[in-house]
C-alpha positions as CSV (number, residue, x, y, z in Angstrom):
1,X,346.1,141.1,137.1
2,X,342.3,140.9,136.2
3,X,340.3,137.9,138.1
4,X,339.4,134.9,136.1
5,X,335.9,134.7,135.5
6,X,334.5,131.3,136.9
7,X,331.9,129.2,134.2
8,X,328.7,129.8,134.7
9,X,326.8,128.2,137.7
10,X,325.4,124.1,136.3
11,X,322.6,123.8,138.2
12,X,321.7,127.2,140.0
13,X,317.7,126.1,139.8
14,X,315.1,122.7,139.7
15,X,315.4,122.0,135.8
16,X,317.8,121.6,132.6
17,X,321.3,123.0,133.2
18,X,322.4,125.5,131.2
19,X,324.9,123.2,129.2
20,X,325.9,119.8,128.7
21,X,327.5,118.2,132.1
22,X,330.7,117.5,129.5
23,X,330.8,121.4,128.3
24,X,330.3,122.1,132.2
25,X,333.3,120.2,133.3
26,X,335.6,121.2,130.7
27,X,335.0,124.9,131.5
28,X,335.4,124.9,135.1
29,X,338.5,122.4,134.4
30,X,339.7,124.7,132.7
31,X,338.9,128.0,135.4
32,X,340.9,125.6,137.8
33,X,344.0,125.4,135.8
34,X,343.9,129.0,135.4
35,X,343.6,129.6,138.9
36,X,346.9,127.4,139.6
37,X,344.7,124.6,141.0
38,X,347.6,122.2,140.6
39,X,349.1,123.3,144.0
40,X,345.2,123.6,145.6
41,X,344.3,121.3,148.1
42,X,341.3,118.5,147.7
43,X,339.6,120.6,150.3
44,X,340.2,124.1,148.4
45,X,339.2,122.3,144.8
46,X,336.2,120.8,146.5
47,X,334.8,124.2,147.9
48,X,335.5,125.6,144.3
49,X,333.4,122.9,142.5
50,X,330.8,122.9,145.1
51,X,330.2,127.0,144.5
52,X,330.4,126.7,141.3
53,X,327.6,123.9,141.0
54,X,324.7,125.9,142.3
55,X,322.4,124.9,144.9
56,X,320.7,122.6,142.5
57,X,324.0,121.0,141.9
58,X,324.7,120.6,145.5
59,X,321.8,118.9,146.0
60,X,322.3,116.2,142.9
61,X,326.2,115.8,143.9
62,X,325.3,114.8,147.7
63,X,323.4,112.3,145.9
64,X,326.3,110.4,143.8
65,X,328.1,107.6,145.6
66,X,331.6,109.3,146.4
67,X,334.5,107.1,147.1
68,X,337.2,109.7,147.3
69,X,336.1,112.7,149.1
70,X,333.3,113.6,151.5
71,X,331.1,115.3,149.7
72,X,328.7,116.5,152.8
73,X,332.4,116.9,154.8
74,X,335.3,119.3,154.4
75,X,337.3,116.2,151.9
76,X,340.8,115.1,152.5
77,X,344.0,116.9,152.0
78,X,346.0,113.7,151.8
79,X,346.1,112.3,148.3
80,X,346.4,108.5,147.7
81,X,348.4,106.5,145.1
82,X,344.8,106.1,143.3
83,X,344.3,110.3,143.3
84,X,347.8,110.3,141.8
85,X,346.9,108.4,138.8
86,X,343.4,110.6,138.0
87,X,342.8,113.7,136.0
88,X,342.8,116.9,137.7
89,X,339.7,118.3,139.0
């Protein structure tokens, strides 16, 4: 089977990402699915979306109030009744 290729990094450098934050999202939604992120956990999906952000993007997402995951942590493998009820990642 040939690897999935991941989107392209958001934010690798200071400046404009390379495409629209919505475009972004959808593509690396869709990389996850691919991958058979359904059975992933938070911590795995986390690690994913933080490698695929760039270091730029690392740097803006410790910045963004996070209410269900620790975004400077490892994140939580236990899902709540409110994860249930949101989109995949």
């Amino acid at each position: 089977m040939q690897s999935i290729a991941p989107p392209p990094t958001f934010l690798a450098v200071p400046g404009e990402p390379n495409m629209p934050w919505e475009d972004w999202q959808e593509a690396f939604d869709s990389y996850l699915k691919a991958l058979g992120g359904a059975i992933f956990t938070a911590k795995r999906k986390l690690a994913l979306l933080k490698h695929n952000l760039g270091v730029e993007g690392r740097k803006v997402l410790k910045t963004l109030p996070c209410d269900n995951f620790a975004v400077n942590g490892e994140g939580s493998d236990e899902e709540t009744e409110e994860d249930e009820n949101k989109p995949d990642m």
